[in-house]
C-alpha positions in Angstrom: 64.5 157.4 271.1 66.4 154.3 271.2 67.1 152.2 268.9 67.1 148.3 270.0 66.3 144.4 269.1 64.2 141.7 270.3 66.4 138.8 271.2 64.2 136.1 270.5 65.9 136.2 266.9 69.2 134.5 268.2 68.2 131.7 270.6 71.5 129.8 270.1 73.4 132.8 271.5 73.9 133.3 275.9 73.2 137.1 276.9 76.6 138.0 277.0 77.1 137.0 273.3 74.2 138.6 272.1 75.3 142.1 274.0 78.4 142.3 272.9 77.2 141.7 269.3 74.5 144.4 269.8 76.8 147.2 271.4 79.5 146.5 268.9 76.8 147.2 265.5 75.9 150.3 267.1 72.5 149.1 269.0 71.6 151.1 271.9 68.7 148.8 273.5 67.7 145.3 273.9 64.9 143.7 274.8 65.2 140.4 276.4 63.7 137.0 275.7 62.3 135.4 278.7 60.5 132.3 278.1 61.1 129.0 279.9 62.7 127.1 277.1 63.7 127.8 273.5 63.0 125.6 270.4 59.1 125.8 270.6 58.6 128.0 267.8 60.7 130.4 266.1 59.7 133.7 268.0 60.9 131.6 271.6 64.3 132.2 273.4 65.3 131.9 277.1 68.1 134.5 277.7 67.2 135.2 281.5 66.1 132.4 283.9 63.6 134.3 285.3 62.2 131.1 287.4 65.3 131.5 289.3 66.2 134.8 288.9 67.5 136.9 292.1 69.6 139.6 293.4 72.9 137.9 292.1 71.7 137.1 288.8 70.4 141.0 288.8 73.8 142.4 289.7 75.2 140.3 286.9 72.8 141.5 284.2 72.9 145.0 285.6 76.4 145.1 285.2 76.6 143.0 281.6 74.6 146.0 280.2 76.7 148.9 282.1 79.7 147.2 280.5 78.1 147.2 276.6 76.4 150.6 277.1 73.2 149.4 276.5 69.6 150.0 277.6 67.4 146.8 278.6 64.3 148.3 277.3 61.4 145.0 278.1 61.3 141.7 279.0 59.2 139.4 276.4 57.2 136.8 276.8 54.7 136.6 274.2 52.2 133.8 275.2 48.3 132.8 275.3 47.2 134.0 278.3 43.8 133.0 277.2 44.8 129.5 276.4 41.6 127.2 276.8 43.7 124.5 278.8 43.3 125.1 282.2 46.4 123.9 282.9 48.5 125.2 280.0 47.3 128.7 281.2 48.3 128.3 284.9 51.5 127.3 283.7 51.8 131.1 281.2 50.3 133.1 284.6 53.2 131.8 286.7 55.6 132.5 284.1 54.8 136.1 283.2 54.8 136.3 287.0 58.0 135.5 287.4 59.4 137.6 284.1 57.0 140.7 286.0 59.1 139.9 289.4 62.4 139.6 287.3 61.8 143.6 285.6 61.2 144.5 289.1 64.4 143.5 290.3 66.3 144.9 287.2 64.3 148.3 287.3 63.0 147.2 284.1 59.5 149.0 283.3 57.9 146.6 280.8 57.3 143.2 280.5 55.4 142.1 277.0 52.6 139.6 276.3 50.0 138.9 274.8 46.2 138.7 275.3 45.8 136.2 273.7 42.2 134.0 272.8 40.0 130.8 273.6 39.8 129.6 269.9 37.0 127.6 271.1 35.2 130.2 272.3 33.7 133.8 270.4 35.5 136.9 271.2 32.4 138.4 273.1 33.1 135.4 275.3 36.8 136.3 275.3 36.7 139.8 276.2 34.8 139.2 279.0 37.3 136.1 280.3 40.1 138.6 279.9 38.4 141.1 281.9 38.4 138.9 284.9 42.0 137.5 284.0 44.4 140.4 283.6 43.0 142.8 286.5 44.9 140.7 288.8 47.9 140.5 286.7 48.2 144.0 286.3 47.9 144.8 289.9 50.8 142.3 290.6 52.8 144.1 288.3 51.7 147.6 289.6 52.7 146.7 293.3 56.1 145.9 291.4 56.6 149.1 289.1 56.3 147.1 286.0 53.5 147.6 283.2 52.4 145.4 280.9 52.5 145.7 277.4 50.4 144.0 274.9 51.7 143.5 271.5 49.4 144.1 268.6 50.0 140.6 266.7 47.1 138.7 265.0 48.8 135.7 266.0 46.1 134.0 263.1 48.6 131.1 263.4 47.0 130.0 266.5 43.6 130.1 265.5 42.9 127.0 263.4 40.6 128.7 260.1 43.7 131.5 260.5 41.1 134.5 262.4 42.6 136.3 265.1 44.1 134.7 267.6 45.3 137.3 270.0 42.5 140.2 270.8 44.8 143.5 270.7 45.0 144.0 266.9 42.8 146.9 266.4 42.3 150.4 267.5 39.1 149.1 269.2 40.3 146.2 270.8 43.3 148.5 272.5 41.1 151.0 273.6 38.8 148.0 275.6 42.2 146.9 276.8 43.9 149.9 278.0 40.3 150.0 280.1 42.5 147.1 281.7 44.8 149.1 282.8 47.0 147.5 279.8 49.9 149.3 277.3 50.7 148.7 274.0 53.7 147.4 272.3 53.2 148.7 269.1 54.2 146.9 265.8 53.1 148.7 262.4 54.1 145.4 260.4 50.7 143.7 261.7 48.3 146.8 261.3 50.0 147.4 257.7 48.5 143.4 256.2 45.2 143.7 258.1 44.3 147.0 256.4 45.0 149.8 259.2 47.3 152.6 258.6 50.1 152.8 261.1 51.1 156.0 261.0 47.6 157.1 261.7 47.1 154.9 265.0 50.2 156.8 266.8 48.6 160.5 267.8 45.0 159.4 268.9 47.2 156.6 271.3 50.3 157.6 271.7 50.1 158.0 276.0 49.7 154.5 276.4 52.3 153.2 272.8 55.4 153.0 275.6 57.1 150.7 273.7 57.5 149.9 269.9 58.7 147.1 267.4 59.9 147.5 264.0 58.9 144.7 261.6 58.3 145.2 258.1 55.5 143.4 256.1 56.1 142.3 252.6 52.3 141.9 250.8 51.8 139.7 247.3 48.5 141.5 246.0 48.7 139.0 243.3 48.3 136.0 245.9 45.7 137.6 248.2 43.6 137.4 244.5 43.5 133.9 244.6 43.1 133.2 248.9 41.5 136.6 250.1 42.5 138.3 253.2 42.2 135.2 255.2 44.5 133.1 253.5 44.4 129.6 252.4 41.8 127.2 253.1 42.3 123.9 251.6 45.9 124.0 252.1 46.0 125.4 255.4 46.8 122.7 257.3 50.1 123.0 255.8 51.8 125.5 257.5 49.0 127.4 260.2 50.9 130.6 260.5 51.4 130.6 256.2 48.6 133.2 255.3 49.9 133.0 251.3 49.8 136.3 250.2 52.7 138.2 253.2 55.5 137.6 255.0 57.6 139.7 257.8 60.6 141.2 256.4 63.1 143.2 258.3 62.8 147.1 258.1 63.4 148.3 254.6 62.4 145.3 252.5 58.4 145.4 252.6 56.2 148.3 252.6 55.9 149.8 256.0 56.8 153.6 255.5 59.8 154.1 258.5 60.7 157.5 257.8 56.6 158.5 258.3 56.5 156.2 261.3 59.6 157.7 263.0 58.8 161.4 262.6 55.6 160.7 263.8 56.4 159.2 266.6 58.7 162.0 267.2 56.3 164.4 266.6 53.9 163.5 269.6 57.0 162.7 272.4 57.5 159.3 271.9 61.3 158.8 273.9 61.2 155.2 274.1 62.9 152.0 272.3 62.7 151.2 269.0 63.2 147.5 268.9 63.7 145.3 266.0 62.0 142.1 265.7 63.6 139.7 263.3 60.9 137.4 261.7 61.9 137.6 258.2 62.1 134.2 256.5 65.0 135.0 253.9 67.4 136.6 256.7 66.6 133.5 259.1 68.1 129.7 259.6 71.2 130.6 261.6 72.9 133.0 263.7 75.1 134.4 260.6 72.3 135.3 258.6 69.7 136.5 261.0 72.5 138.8 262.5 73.3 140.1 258.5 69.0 140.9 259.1 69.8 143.0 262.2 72.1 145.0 260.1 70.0 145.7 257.1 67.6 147.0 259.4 70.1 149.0 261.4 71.3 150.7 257.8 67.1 151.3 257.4 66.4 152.8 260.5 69.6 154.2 262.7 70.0 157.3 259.7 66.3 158.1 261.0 66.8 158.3 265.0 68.9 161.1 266.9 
């Protein structure tokens, strides 16, 4: 097991920057930020132009990683690929195309995304859009040695009552999808504040978990008494991704149980990264405190990997 970070958490910072830092702290993976742009929303950073991206630019990132001793574990780009504007959609397909035809180039195995959701539409409705959108997708990425992994985020903030806006955040929603031919980027921090035990959704699905996050979840019991599980309603409007009663942390300041989650995944084989994503509000706002984020979670979890 390796362990790594999502870049996402440092869009000011080039590539190069954020290798150096990463090799220099004692990280032994990365996973790379793809998306067009940066700014959008605080999970977005563009760290390899994979519109453009070709045999130089894969030379170059080959060799950046060679040089810092590091593993590029994924490429991420975590978008809607359900989004009800037809155009808006088009626009995510020939994106995660690209990022798929950049891991091929690199040797890269993974590419991330989401399923994402119509919010206009039911999930029965959903389910079956998805199962006429992502057979294609996969196949393009299995003529290209690249699978694609589907992380297990609510993403409520994109739903606007705060339900679930990406359908892969249950047991039974990644069994329909890995009937997609579909893996799993799993993240305990989501499972942990919708009610589902993490360390007991790694043995029944571990062949198809090929890739894993660490995010911690920090939960305020006291305010989930006054909103329920779904969060506010009158104030919602206020901030859509604010559910009032939890917020990420980085590993080691919520409640997710590390030391259970690691030597379970090493009990049942899992040899694959470990990557930080940084999402925690109080270790956020610039590059100097987001990177003093990546260390606490370094001190949490690189004692519990060999």
């Amino acid at each position: 097991m390796k362990l790594g970070f999502l870049t996402a958490c440092l869009p000011q910072w080039d590539l190069p920057t954020i290798a150096s830092w990463a090799a220099g702290h004692d990280y032994q993976a990365l996973e790379v930020a793809v998306w067009p742009g940066s700014g959008g929303r605080d999970f977005e950073a563009a760290h390899l132009p994979v519109t453009t991206f070709g045999e130089r630019e894969a030379d170059a990132t080959r060799g950046l990683f060679e040089q810092h001793g590091l593993a590029l574990s994924a490429l991420a780009y975590y978008e809607n690929n359900l989004h009800p504007d037809p155009g808006r959609r088009e626009e995510i397909r020939t994106h995660l195309k690209h990022a798929i035809d950049t891991a091929h180039l690199l040797g890269v195995p993974y590419v991330g995304t989401f399923v994402g959701r119509d919010w206009t539409r039911p999930i029965a409705e959903n389910l079956a859009e998805a199962e006429r959108v992502f057979p294609e997708l996969v196949e393009y990425a299995g003529e290209r040695d690249v699978r694609i992994i589907i992380e297990n985020c609510v993403m409520e903030g994109w739903h606007p009552d705060g339900y679930p806006g990406n359908l892969a955040y249950s047991p039974e929603l990644w069994e329909w999808m890995f009937d997609l031919g579909l893996y799993l980027n799993w993240d305990p921090s989501h499972l942990t504040w919708i009610g589902i035990d993490p360390v007991e959704t790694i043995a029944p699905y571990i062949d198809r978990i090929v890739h894993a996050q660490a995010k911690d979840v920090q939960l305020r019991p006291a305010d989930r008494q006054r909103y329920g599980h779904f969060g506010p309603a009158v104030d919602r409007s206020a901030n859509p991704w604010d559910m009032g009663w939890w917020r990420y942390r980085v590993p080691g300041l919520g409640q997710v149980d590390w030391s259970g989650i690691i030597d379970r995944l090493y009990e049942h084989g899992y040899t694959g990264t470990l990557s930080v994503e940084h999402e925690d509000p109080v270790w956020g706002g610039s590059p100097e405190k987001v990177t003093q984020g990546l260390e606490i979670a370094h001190r949490t979890l690189r004692p519990l990997i060999f």
